[in-house]
PANU-60889 format. One line per 5 residues: number of its first residue (from 1); their letters; for each residue x, y, z of C-alpha. Coordinates in pm, whole numbers. Each point is the difference from the previous one (the first is absolute). Example, Ala and Ser with C-alpha at 12.3 -4.5 7.8 and 13.67 -1.06 7.14 Angstrom:
// residues 2
1 = AS = 1230:-450:780 | 137:344:-66
// end
This chain:
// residues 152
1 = XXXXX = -820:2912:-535 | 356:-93:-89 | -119:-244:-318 | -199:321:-128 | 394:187:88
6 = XXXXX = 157:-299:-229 | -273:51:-234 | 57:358:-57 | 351:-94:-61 | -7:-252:-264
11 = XXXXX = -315:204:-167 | 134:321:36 | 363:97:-165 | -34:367:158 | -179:144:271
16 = XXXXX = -90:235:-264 | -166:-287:-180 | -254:-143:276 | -359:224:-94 | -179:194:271
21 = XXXXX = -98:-144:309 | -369:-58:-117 | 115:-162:-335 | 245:-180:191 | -232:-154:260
26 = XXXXX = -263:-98:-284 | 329:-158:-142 | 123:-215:344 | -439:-86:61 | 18:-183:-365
31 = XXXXX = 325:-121:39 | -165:-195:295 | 148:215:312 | -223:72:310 | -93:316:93
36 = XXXXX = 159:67:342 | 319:-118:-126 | -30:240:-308 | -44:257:286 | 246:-62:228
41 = XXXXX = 271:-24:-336 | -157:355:-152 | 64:141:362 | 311:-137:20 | 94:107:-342
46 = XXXXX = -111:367:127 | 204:-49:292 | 277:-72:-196 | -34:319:-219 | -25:244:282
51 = XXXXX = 332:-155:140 | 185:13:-310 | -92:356:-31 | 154:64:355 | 326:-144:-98
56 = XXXXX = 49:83:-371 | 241:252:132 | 208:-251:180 | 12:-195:-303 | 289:145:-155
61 = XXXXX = 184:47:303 | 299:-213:99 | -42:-201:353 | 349:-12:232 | -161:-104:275
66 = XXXXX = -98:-352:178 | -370:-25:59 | -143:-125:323 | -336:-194:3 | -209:20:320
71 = XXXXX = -158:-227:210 | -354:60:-166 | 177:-41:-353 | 158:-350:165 | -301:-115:138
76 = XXXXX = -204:88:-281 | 219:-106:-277 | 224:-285:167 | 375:-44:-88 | -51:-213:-312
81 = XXXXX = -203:310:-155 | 273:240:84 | 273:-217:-82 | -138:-13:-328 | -16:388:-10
86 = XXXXX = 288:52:102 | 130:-274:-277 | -167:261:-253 | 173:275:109 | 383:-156:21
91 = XXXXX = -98:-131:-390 | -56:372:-107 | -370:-82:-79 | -162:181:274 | 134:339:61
96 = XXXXX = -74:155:364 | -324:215:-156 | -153:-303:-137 | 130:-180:253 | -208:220:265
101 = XXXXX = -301:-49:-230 | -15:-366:0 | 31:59:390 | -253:198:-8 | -259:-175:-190
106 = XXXXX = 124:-363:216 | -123:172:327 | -352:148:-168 | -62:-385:-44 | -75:-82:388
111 = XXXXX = 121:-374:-40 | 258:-76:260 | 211:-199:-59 | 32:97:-411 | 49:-295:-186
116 = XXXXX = 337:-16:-238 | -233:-38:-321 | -229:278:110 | 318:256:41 | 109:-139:-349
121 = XXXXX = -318:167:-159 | -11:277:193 | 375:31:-146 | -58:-57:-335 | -330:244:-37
126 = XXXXX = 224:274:151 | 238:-47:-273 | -284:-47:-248 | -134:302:117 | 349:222:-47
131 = XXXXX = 38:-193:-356 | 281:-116:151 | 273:-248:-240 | -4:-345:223 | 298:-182:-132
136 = XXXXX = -153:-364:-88 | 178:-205:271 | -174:267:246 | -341:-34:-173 | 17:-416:44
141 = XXXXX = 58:64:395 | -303:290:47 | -193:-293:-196 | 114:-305:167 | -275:-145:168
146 = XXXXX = 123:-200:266 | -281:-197:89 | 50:-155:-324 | 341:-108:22 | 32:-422:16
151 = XX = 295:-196:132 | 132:-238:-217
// end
């Protein structure tokens, strides 16, 4: 699911841009994605929709206040995740709306704990979806594959 996320990304310059669903899966079954994960993305996708629709409102609103994660949040997402979102947010990139939304669409995953470069897409299709600026420093770290990293 989260290479057909990254693929929607780099394919896709708006939201606006990606065709309807049934185009689109036609598009991901060529481009050599299975069908379960084109699924679970679309759903997730949908997911992501309805939850921006709840908090459009907050959008534009200015957050004074601290926010406090709970214990299903911390065991679900582990403190490296919400480090990271809370790295975001102190770097003006993730305001509290979106920074709900990313919350929200972490938990609808199910994967406990969520890995760093899981959250990282999950971040950057929020913003992707809100046609968000990403400074470029920013957009290097949402991409920064870990995994890949070598020590010299």
């Amino acid at each position: 699911m989260y290479d057909i996320l990254v693929y929607l990304f780099e394919n896709y310059y708006t939201p606006q841009a990606c065709p309807t669903a049934d185009v689109l899966t036609r598009r991901l079954v060529a481009a050599g994605f299975e069908h379960e994960d084109i699924d679970d993305a679309l759903g997730w996708l949908y997911g992501l929709a309805e939850t921006t629709e709840r908090c459009v409102d907050l959008a534009h609103a200015p957050s004074t206040g601290t926010r406090i994660y709970t214990d299903s949040e911390y065991n679900q997402m582990g403190s490296e995740a919400i480090g990271f979102v809370a790295f975001l947010e102190s770097a003006g990139v993730l305001p509290a709306a979106l920074r709900e939304i990313v919350l929200d669409r972490a938990m609808a995953l199910n994967e406990s704990p969520l890995s760093l470069e899981k959250l990282k897409i999950i971040a950057l299709m929020v913003l992707w979806s809100q046609e968000a600026e990403i400074d470029n420093l920013v957009l290097e770290e949402l991409l920064d594959d870990e995994g890949a990293r070598r020590l010299h």
